[in-house]
C-alpha positions in Angstrom: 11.7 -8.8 -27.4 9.0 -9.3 -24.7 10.0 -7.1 -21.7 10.5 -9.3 -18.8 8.0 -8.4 -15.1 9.4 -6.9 -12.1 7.9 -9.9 -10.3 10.2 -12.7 -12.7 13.4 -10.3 -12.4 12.7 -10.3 -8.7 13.0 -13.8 -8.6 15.5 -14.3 -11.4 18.1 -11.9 -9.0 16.7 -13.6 -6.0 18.1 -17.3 -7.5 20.9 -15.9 -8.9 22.1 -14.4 -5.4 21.5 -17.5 -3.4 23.4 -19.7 -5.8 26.5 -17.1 -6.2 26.3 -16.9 -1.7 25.9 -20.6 -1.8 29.1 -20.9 -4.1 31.2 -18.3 -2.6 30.3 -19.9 1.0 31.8 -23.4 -0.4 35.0 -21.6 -1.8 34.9 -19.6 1.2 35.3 -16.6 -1.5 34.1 -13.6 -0.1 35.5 -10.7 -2.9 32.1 -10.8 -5.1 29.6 -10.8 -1.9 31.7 -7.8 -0.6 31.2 -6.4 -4.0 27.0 -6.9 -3.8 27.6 -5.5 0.0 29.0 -2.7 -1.2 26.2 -1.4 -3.2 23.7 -2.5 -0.9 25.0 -0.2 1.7 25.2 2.7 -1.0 21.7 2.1 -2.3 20.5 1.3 1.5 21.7 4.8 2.8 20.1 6.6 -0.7 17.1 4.6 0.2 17.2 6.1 3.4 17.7 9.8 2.1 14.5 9.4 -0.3 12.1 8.2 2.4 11.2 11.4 3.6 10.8 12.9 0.0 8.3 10.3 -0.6 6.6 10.7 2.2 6.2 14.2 1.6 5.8 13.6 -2.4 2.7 11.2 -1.9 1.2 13.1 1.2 0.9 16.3 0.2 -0.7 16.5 -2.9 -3.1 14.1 -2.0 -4.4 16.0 1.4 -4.5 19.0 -0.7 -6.4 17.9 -3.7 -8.9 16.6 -1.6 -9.7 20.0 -0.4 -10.6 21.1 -4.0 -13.2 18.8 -3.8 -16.5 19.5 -2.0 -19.9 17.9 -0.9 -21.1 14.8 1.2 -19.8 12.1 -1.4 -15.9 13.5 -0.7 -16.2 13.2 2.9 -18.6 9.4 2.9 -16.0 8.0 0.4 -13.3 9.0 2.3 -13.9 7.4 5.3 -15.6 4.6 3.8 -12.3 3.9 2.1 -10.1 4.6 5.2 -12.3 2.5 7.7 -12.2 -0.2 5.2 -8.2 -0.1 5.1 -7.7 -0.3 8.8 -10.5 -2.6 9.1 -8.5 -4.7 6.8 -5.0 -4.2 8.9 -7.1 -5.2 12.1 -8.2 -8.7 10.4 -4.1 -9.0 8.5 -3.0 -8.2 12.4 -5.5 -10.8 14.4 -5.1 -13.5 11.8 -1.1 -13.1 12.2 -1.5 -13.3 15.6 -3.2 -16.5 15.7 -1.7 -18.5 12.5 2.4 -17.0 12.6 3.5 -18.4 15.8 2.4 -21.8 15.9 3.8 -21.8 11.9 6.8 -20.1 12.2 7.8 -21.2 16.2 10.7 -22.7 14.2 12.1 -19.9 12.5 14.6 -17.1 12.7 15.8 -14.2 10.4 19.5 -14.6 9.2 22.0 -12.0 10.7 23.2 -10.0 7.7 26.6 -9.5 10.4 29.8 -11.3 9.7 33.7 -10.1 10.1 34.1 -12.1 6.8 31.5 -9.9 5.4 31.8 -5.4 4.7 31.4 -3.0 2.1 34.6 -2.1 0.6 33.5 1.8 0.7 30.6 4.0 2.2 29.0 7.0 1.3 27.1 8.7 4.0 23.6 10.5 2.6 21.8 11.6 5.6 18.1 12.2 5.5 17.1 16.1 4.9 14.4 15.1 7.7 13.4 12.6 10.1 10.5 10.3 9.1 8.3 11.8 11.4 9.0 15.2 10.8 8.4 14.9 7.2 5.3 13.2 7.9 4.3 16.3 10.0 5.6 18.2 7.4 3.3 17.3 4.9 -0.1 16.6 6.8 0.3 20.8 7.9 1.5 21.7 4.3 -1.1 19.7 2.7 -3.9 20.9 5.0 -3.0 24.3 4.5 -2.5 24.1 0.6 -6.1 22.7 0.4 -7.7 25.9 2.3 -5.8 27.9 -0.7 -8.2 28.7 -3.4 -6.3 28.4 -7.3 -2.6 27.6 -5.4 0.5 27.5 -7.3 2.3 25.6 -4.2 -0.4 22.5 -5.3 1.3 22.6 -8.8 4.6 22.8 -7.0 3.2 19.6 -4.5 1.9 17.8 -7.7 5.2 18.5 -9.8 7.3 17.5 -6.9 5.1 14.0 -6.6 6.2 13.8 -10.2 9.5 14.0 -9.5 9.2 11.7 -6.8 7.5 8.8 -8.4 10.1 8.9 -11.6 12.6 8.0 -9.0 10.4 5.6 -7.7 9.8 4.0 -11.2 13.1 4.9 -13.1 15.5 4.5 -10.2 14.7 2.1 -7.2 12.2 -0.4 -8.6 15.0 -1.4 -11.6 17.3 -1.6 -9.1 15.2 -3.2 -6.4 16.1 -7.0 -8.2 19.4 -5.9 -7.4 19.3 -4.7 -4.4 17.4 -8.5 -3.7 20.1 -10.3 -5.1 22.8 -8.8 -2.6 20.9 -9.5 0.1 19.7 -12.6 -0.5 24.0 -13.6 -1.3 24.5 -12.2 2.1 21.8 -14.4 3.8 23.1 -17.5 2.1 26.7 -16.7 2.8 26.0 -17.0 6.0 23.9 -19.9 6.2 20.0 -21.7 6.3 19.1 -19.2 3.7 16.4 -22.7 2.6 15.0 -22.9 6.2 13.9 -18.8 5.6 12.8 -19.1 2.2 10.7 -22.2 3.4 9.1 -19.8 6.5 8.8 -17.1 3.7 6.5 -19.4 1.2 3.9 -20.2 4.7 3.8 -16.3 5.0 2.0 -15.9 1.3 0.1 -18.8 1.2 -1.4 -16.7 4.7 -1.5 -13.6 2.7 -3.3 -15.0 -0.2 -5.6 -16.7 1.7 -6.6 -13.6 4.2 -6.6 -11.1 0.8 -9.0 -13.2 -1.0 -11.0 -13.9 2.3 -11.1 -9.5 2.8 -12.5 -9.5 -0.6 -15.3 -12.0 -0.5 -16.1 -9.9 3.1 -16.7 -7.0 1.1 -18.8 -7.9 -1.3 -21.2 -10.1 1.2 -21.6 -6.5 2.6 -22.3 -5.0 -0.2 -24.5 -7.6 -1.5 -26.6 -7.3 1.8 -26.5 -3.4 1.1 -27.5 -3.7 -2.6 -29.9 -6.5 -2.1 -28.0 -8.2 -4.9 -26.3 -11.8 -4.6 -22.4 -11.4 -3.8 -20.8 -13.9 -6.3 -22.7 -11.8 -9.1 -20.9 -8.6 -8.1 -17.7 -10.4 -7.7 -17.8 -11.7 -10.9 -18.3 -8.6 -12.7 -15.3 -7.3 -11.0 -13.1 -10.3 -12.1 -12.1 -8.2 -15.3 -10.5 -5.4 -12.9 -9.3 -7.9 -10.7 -7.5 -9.9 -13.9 -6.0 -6.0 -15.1 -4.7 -5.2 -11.8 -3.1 -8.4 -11.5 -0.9 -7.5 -15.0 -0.2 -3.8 -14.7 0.4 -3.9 -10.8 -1.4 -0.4 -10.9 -4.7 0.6 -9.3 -4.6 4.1 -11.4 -3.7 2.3 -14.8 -6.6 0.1 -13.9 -9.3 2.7 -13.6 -11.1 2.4 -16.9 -11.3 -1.3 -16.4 -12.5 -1.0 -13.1 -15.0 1.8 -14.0 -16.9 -0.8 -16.4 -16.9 -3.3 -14.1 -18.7 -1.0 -11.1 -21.2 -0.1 -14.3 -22.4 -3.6 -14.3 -22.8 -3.5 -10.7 -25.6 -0.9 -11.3 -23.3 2.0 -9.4 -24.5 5.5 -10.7 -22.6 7.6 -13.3 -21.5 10.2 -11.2 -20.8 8.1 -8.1 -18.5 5.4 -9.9 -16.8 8.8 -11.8 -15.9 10.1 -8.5 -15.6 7.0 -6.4 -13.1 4.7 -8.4 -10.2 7.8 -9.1 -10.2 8.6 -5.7 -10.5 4.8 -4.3 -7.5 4.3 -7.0 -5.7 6.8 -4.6 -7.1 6.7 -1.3 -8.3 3.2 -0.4 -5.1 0.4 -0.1 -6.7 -2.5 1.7 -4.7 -5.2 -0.2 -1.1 -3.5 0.8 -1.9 -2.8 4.1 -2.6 -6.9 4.8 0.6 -7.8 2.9 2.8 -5.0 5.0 0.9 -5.6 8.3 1.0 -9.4 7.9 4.5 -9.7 6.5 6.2 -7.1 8.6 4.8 -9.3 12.0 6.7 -12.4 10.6 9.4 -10.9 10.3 9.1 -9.6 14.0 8.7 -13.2 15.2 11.8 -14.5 12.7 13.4 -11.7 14.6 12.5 -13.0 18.0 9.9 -9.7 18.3 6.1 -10.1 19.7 3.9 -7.8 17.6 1.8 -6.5 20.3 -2.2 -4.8 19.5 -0.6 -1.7 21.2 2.6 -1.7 18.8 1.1 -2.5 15.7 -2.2 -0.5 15.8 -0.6 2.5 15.4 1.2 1.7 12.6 -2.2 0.3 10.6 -3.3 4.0 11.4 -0.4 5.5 10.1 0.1 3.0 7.5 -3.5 4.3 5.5 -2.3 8.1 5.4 1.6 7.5 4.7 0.4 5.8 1.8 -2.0 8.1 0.4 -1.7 8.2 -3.8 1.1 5.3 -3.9 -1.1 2.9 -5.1 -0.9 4.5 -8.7 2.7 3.5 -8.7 4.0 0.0 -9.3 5.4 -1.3 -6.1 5.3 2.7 -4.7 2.8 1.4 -1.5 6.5 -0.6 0.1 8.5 2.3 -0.6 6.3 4.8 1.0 5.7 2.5 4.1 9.3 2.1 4.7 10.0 5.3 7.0 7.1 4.0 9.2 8.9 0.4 9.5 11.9 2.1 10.5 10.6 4.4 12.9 7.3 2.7 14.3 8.6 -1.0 14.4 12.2 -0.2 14.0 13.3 -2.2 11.0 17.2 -2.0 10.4 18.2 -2.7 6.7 17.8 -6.4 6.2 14.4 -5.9 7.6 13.6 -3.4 5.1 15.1 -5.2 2.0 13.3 -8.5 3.3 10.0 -6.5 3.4 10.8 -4.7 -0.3 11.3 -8.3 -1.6 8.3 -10.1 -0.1 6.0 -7.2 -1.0 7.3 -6.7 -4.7 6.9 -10.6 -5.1 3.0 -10.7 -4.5 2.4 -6.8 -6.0 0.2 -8.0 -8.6 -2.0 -9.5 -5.9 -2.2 -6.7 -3.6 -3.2 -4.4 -6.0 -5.9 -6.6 -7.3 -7.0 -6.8 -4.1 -7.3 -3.1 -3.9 -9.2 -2.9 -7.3 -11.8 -5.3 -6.7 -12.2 -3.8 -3.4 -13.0 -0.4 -4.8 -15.5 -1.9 -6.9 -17.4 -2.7 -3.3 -16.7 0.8 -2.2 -18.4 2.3 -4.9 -21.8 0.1 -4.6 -21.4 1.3 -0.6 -20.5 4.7 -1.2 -23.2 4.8 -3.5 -25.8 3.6 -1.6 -25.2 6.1 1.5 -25.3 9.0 -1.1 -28.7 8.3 -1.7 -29.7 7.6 1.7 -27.9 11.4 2.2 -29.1 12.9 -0.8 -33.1 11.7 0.2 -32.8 12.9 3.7 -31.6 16.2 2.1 -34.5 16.5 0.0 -37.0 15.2 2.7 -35.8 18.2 4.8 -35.7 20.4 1.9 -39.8 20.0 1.1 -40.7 19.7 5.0 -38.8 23.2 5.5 -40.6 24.7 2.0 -43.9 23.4 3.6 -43.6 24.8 6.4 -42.6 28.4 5.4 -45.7 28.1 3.0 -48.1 27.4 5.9 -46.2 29.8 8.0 -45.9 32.2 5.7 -48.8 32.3 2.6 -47.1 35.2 0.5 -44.9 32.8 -0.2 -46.5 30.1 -1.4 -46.6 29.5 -5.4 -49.7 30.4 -7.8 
């Protein structure tokens, strides 16, 4: 039996809860949408608990197996990679601006809040940490694991990042559809859950648009760069693009990827560094969907997303999310604590932004694939420049000590 997609559950629940709130709303039946309320508190509050674990599961081992790596290429890829994510949250945040109010002026974001509506019992599972704090938590303990030569607390970081994506992948994302499905009873329970769903479907055909739009902007740039026409780079990256859109994972697309950056005449040893660490590092494609989609919900919410509000979330937003990219739908789940804390998303926000971002996944992380493909060429490209100017200063200063010097000069 063919295994069914997260994406076709995710909309398979999604139906299924509007039609059961839509039913219960006619026979003003509330017993089975307290039921679904019930575990979405429960699995609401253990989201809440696991936040700060997978903030400090991603975080840390990435920060501190960067430090095990040395030379110019590390540190040029790097910010290659994180200047092209935040340039990407800049454009998702300036074409929101402009396009979101004048398409969703209409619009509002159902309350979840009725005294028809409540959980028949609560757990409480309170956070070990605040969201902040583990994210200071793990930038000092990853820094300072990375100055440690041979550690054993980076086998205990990278076994812990384990740990934390099995729960990722064995625990929340089967229950995610779920999860979807109670909320989505809830919204149309209490009402115009069509009118959302209709402001919802503008949203991606925005987010689609602007994701292919970042892509074509990175390969003019590295067409200019490469001296090479930008549709033939593009089209050898289709093939990654294609893979990323079925496994929804930039890691499990490496070999693919790694191929297509061949044919794009990037060197052996750049495109062997470049596209493992881009896999990990570099998440244009999810910080447009969670930058564009978390401002509508603002406006549905009757919220401005100011520049000074959601620039430093696009900051935080590309270190938070450091290594999630290799886990199916692990980039929403690791930007959660910073929509709580930094825009202050309550827990329909939260479960409106896991459902929007699981349902265009495949697209995001395609988006991230094909965009590694132009950080290679670029990365590539300002090796060389780094590596000539090296030598250049390596012959001057021989030259000179042989003039200087004769003794020293070769028979």
């Amino acid at each position: 039996m063919k295994k069914i997609s997260l994406i076709s559950k995710i909309f398979i629940f999604l139906f299924l809860g509007i039609i059961l709130g839509l039913t219960c709303k006619k026979f003003n039946f509330t017993f089975p949408i307290n039921t679904l309320n019930t575990f979405s508190v429960l699995f609401g509050n253990f989201l809440s608990f696991i936040i700060p674990l997978i903030i400090i599961g991603f975080i840390v081992p990435g920060i501190a197996s960067l430090g095990n790596k040395s030379g110019g290429t590390l540190l040029i890829t790097v910010l290659v990679a994180y200047i092209s994510t935040i340039f990407s949250g800049i454009c998702a945040f300036f074409a929101g601006k402009t396009l979101l109010p004048k398409l969703l002026y209409n619009s509002t974001l159902i309350n979840e809040s009725t005294n028809s509506l409540y959980p028949f019992f609560t757990i409480d599972i309170p956070p070990i940490m605040s969201v902040m704090s583990a994210l200071v938590f793990a930038f000092i303990f990853g820094i300072g694991i990375s100055k440690i030569k041979n550690s054993m607390l980076l086998k205990v970081a990278e076994e812990f990042s384990y740990i934390t994506s099995l729960i990722i992948s064995k625990i929340l994302i089967p229950l995610v559809p779920v999860y979807i499905c109670c909320i989505f009873a809830k919204l149309s329970y209490n009402g115009e859950i069509f009118s959302t769903l209709k402001s919802f479907a503008i949203v991606y055909v925005i987010l689609f648009l602007l994701q292919i739009s970042y892509i074509i902007i990175q390969f003019i740039i590295s067409g200019i760069i490469k001296n090479t026409s930008p549709l033939k780079l593009l089209k050898n990256m289709l093939p990654a693009y294609i893979t990323a859109l079925g496994t929804q994972s930039s890691a499990a697309t490496i070999p693919i990827t790694l191929e297509c950056v061949k044919k794009n005449g990037v060197s052996k040893n750049t495109r062997e560094f470049v596209v493992p660490l881009a896999a990990t590092i570099h998440i244009a494609g999810d910080t447009i969907t969670l930058v564009l989609t978390s401002m509508a919900v603002m406006y549905m919410n009757g919220r401005v997303p100011t520049i000074e509000l959601m620039l430093p979330f696009i900051f935080m937003l590309a270190i938070s999310m450091v290594a999630a990219p290799g886990v199916p739908g692990g980039g929403v789940m690791a930007a959660l604590g910073l929509l709580e804390s930094m825009l202050g998303f309550g827990g329909l926000e939260k479960s409106i932004m896991i459902s929007l971002h699981a349902a265009q996944d495949s697209f995001g992380t395609a988006t991230n694939v094909t965009c590694d493909g132009s950080i290679a060429i670029i990365v590539d490209y300002l090796s060389n420049k780094l590596n000539k100017t090296s030598n250049t200063e390596i012959f001057i200063e021989n030259n000179f000590n042989c003039e200087t010097n004769p003794s020293k000069s070769t028979l």
